[in-house]
N, C-alpha and C positions, 0 to 999 in steps of 0.2 A: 462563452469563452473566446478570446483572442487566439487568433490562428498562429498560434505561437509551438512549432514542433514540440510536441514530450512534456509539454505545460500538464496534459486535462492528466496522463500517467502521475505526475509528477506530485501535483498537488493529492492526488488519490492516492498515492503512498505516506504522504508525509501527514493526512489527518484522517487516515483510517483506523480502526480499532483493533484488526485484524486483517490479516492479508495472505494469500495465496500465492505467491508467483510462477506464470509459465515460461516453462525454458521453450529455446528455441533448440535449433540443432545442438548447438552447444552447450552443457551444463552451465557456461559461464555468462550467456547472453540470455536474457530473456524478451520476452514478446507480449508480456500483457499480465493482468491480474485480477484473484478474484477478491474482492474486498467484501468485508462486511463486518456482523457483531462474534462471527466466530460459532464453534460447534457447541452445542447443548452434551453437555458429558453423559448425563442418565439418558438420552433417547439417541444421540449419537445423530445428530440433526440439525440442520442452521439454526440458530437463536431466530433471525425474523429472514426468511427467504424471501419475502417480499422487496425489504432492505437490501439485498446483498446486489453487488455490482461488478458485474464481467467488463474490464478495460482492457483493450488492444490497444499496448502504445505503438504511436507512429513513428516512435525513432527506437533504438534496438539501448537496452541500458543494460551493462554488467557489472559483476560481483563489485566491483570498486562505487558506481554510481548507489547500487543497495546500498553498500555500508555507510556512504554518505549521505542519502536519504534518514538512515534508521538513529543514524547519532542527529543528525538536523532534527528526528521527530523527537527522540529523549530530552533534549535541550530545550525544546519548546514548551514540553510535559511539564520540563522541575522549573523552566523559567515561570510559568504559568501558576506553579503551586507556590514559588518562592512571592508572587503578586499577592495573592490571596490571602496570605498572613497580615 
C-alpha cells in the first residue's frame, strides 16, 4: 500500500463484510477496527477467525467520515448488482 494517511483504514471499511469499530476517547472519533465475515449466531463465534482483521487507523475518522464510508460502500453493492443483470 501507498503511504497514503487513512488509505489501508479506509479501503478496509468500504470492502469489508462486517465491521467492528473502536472508539477513541470520544464516542464520536474512532481509532481502528475489527473487520471480518461477522459472528456465527448458533455458536456465538467468528465465522473464520483466521480471516478477521484488527486495523489501527493512523488518522482519527468520526461519525460524519463512517457515514460517508457506509453509503460509498451501499452504492458500490447496488452499482455492482445493477452490472450483473
Amino acid at each position: 500500500m501507498p503511504p497514503i494517511p487513512g488509505l489501508v483504514g479506509l479501503l478496509t471499511m468500504i470492502f469489508c463484510p462486517k465491521m467492528q469499530l473502536r472508539a477513541e476517547k470520544s464516542p464520536d472519533a474512532f481509532s481502528g477496527c475489527l473487520s471480518g465475515l461477522g459472528i456465527d449466531p448458533i455458536h456465538h463465534e467468528s465465522v473464520y477467525p483466521d480471516h478477521d482483521m484488527e486495523v489501527v487507523f493512523d488518522t482519527l475518522f468520526d461519525a460524519q467520515d463512517i457515514e460517508r464510508v457506509s453509503s460509498f460502500s451501499v452504492l458500490l453493492a447496488e452499482m455492482s448488482n445493477i452490472s450483473m443483470k
